[in-house]
N, C-alpha and C positions, 0 to 999 in steps of 0.2 A: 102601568109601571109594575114592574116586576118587585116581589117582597121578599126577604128570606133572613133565616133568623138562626145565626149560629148558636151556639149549644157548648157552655162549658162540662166535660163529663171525664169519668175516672177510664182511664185507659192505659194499657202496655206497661203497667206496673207503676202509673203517673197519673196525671191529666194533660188534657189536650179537648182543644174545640174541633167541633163536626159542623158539617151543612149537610142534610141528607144522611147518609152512610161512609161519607168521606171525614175522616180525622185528620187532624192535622201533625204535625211531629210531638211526641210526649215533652210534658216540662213535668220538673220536678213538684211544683205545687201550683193547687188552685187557683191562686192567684197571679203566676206568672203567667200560665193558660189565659185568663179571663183578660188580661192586660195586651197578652198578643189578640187575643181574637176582637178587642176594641180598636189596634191598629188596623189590623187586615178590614173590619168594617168603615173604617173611615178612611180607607186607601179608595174603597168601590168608590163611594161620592165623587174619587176625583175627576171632573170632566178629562175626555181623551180626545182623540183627532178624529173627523172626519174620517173616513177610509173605507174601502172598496174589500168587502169579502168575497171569494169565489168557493164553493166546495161541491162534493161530488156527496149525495144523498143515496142511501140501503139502494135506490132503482137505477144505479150506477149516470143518474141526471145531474146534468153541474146547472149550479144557481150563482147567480151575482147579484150582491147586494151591497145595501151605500148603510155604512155603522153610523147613525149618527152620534159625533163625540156627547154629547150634554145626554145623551140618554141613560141615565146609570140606573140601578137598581135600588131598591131601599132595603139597606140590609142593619141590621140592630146585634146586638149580643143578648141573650137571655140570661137573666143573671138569678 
């Protein structure tokens, strides 16, 4: 199972959470940051459907795959 662990941090004259090098939209304070990025990680938990992915990969190869719903990731806040 996959892990990831957003990140409350100062940004854009604000704050806002990242995962990686992705920020999310500026809030005015710390706290409003840290309170969104606790929703957005408890939205991942939510199981989703079944479903059939198709995509085309850099060697212009298309792949089909079956998403299993209950597979979600474990994601936390860093506080």
């Amino acid at each position: 199972m996959a892990k990831f662990h957003y990140k409350v941090v100062a940004h854009d004259g604000g704050w806002a959470y990242k995962l990686g090098d992705v920020f999310s939209e500026p809030f005015q304070t710390r706290d409003a940051a840290l309170k969104a990025a606790k929703v957005v990680a408890a939205e991942q938990h939510v199981p989703g459907d079944l479903a059939q992915i198709e995509y085309e990969d850099a060697a212009g190869v298309w792949h089909i795959e079956v998403a299993e719903g209950g597979d979600r990731p474990d994601v936390d806040v860093e506080e």
